[in-house]
C-alpha positions as CSV (number, residue, x, y, z in Angstrom):
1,X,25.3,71.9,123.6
2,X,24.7,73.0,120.6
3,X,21.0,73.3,118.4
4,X,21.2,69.9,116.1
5,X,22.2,67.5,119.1
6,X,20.4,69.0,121.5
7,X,16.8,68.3,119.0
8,X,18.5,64.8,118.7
9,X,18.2,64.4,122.3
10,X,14.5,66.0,122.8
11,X,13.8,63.3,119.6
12,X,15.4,60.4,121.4
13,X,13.7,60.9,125.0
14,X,10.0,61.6,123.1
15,X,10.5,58.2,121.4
16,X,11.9,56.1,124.1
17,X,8.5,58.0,126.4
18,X,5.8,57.1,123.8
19,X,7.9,53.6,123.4
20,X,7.3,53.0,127.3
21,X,3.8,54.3,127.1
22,X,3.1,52.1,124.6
23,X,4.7,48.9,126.0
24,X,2.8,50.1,129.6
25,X,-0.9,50.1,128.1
26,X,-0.2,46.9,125.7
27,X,0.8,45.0,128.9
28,X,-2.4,46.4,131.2
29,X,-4.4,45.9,128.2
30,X,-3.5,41.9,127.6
31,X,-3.6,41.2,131.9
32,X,-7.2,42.2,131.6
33,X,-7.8,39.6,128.6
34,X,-5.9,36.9,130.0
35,X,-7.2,33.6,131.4
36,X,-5.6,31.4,133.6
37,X,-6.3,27.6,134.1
38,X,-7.4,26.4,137.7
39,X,-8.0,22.9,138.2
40,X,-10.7,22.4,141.2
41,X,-8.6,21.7,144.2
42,X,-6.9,25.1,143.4
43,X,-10.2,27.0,143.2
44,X,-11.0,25.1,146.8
45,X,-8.0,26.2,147.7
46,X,-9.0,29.9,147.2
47,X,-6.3,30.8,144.6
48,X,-8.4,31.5,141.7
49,X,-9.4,35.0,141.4
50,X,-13.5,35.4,142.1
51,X,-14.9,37.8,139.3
52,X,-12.6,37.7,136.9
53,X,-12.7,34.9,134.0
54,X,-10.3,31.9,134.1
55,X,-10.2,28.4,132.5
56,X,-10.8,25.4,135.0
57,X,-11.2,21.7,133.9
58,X,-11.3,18.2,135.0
59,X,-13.7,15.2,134.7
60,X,-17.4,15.7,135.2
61,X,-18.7,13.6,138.2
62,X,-21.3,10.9,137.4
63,X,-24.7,11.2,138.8
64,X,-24.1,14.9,139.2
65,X,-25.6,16.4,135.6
66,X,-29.0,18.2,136.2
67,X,-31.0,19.6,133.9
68,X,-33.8,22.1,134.1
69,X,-37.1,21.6,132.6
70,X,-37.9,25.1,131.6
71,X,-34.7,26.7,130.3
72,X,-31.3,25.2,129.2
73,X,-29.3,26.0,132.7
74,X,-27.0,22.6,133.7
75,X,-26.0,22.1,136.4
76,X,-22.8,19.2,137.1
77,X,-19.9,18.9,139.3
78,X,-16.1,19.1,137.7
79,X,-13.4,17.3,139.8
80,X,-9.6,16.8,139.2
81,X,-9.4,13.7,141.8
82,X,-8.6,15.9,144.8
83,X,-11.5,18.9,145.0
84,X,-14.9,19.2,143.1
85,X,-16.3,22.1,141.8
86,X,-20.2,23.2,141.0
87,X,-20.5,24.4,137.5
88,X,-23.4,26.2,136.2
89,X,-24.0,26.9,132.3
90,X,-26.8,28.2,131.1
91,X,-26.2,27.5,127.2
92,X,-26.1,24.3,124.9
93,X,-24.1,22.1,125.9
94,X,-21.8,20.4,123.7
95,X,-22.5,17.0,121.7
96,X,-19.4,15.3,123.5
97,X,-20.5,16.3,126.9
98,X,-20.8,12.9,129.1
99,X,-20.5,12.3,133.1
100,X,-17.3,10.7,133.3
101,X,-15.7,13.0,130.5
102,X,-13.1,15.4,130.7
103,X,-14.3,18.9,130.4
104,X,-12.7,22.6,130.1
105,X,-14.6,25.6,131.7
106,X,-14.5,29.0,130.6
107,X,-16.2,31.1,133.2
108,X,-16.4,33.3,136.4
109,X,-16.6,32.2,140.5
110,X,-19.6,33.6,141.9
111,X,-19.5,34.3,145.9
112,X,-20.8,31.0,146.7
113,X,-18.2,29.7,145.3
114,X,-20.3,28.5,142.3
115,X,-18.4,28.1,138.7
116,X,-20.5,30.1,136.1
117,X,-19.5,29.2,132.7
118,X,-19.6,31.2,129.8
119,X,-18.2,28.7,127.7
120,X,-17.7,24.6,128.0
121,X,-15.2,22.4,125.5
122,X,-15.4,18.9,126.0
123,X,-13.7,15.9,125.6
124,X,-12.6,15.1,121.9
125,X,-12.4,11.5,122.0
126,X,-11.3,8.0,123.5
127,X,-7.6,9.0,123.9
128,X,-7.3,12.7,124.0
129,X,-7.6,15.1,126.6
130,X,-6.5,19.0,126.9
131,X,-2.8,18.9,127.9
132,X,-4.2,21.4,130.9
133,X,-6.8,18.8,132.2
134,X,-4.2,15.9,132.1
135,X,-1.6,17.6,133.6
136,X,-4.0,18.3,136.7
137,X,-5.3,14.3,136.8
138,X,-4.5,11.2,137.9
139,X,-2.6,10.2,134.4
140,X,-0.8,7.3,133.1
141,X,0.4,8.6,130.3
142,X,1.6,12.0,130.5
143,X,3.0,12.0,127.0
144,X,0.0,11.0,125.8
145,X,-2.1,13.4,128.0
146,X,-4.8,10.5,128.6
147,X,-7.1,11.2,131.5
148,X,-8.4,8.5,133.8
149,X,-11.8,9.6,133.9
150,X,-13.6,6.4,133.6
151,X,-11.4,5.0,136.4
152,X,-11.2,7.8,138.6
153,X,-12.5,8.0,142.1
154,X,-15.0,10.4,142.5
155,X,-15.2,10.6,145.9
156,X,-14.1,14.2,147.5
């Protein structure tokens, strides 16, 4: 082989290696940033991943909203009409936020089992819910992605 084609070959391999080095940390980079949605049963069910952050959603459960009196933790149950979920959040909560309502969760498990949330989007109005959250309820209207919170049983 002779000098040029043999430097075209030690060119070639040293980009297609820093190539697949690259594509290697991009990918471990972005699993470490993801977040996957669990709706409640599935996080009774054990398949969500306990310290890590995911996204879990459903409708809050009436009569389960408690406040504390000396800092702004909330405590509220989430339920998608088959398991309920404890939620913890120790932040303001936002103006939509209602018992009834559909809510998304951004947070951690803790080893109780407990939902931590960093982060809490609510319901935007009458007719809307995440496409997430709907997908996971009781729904009439798929297309339309309304959630039967107001109807829904509540008892798990």
């Amino acid at each position: 082989m002779n000098t040029v084609r043999k430097q075209r070959l030690m060119l070639v391999m040293f980009i297609v290696a820093v190539s697949t080095l690259g594509v290697g940390l991009t990918v471990y980079a972005m699993r470490e940033n993801m977040n996957y949605f669990y709706p409640p049963s599935k996080i009774l069910a054990g398949d969500a991943p306990m310290g890590r952050s995911i996204r879990a959603g459903g409708c809050v459960v009436p009569g389960t909203v408690e406040r504390a009196d000396d800092s702004l933790l909330v405590r509220f149950d989430v339920t998608d009409g088959i398991g309920q979920i404890s939620v913890t959040f120790d932040e303001i909560l936002p103006d939509l936020f209602a018992e009834g309502e559909a809510v998304v969760l951004t947070g951690m498990l803790d080893r109780e089992g407990v939902f931590v949330a960093s982060k809490v989007l609510a319901k935007h109005d009458e007719q809307y819910t995440p496409p997430e959250v709907a997908d996971t309820l009781q729904v009439d209207d798929t297309a339309n992605h309304t959630a039967k919170c107001k109807g829904m049983s509540y008892d798990s």
